[in-house]
C-alpha positions in Angstrom: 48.0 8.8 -67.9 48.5 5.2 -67.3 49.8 3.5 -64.0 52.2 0.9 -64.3 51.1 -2.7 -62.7 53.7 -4.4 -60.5 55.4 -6.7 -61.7 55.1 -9.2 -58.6 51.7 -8.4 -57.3 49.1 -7.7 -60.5 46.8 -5.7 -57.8 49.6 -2.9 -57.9 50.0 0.2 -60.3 51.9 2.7 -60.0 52.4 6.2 -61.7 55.2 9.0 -60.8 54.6 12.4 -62.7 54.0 16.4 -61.8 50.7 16.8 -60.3 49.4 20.5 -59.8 47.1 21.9 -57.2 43.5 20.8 -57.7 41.8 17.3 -57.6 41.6 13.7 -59.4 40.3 9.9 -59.6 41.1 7.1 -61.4 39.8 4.9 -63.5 40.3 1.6 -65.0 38.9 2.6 -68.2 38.0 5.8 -70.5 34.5 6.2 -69.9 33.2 9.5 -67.5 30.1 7.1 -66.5 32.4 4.6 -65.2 33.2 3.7 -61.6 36.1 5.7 -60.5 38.8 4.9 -57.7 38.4 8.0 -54.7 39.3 8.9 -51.7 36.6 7.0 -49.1 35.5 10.2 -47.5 35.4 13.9 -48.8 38.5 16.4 -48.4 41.3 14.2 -48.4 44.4 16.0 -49.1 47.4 15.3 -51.0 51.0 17.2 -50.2 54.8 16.9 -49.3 53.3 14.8 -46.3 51.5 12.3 -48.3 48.2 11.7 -48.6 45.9 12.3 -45.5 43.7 8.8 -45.9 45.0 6.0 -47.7 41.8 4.4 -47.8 39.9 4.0 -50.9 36.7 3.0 -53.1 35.9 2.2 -56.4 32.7 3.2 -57.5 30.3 6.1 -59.3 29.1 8.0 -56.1 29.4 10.2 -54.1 31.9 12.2 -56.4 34.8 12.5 -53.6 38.5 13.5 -55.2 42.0 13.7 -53.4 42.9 17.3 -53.6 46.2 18.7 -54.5 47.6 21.1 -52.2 51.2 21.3 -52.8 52.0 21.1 -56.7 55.4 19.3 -57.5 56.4 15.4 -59.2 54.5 12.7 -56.9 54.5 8.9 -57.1 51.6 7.0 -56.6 51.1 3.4 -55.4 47.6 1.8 -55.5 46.5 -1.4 -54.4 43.2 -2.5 -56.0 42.6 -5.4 -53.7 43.3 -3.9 -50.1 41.7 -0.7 -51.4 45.0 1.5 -50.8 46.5 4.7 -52.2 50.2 5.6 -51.1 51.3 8.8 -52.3 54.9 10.3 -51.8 56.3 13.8 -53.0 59.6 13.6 -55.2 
């Protein structure tokens, strides 16, 4: 599913929809050998709090993934330049 770019700032996207319990990346394209956007460090966590690191990286290694905790509809903002995820619960 596609993230929607800001339109004042072309280094936001964002995407609100229902997210279940399990894990994801992103990418800028549809190709699995790709560089992915992740969390920066493993087990990061994503629930009615938010998300537990808003740091992020783009690239193909290691495979790190937010995980889902609490299913429910989420929006999520990211900033491509400053490397951020923000993730809010609906």
């Amino acid at each position: 599913q596609e993230f929607t770019q800001d339109a004042s700032n072309k280094d936001v996207f964002t995407w609100e929809g229902q997210l279940t319990e399990g894990t994801f990346k992103m990418s800028e394209e549809k190709d699995f050998n790709a560089p992915f956007y992740r969390p920066s460090s493993a087990n990061v966590t994503v629930d009615a709090s938010g998300v537990s690191a808003s740091d992020m990286v783009f690239t193909a290694s290691p495979d790190n993934k937010w995980k889902v905790t609490e299913a429910g509809t989420y929006q999520i903002t990211i900033d491509i330049n400053n490397k951020t995820i923000k993730v809010v619960k609906k």
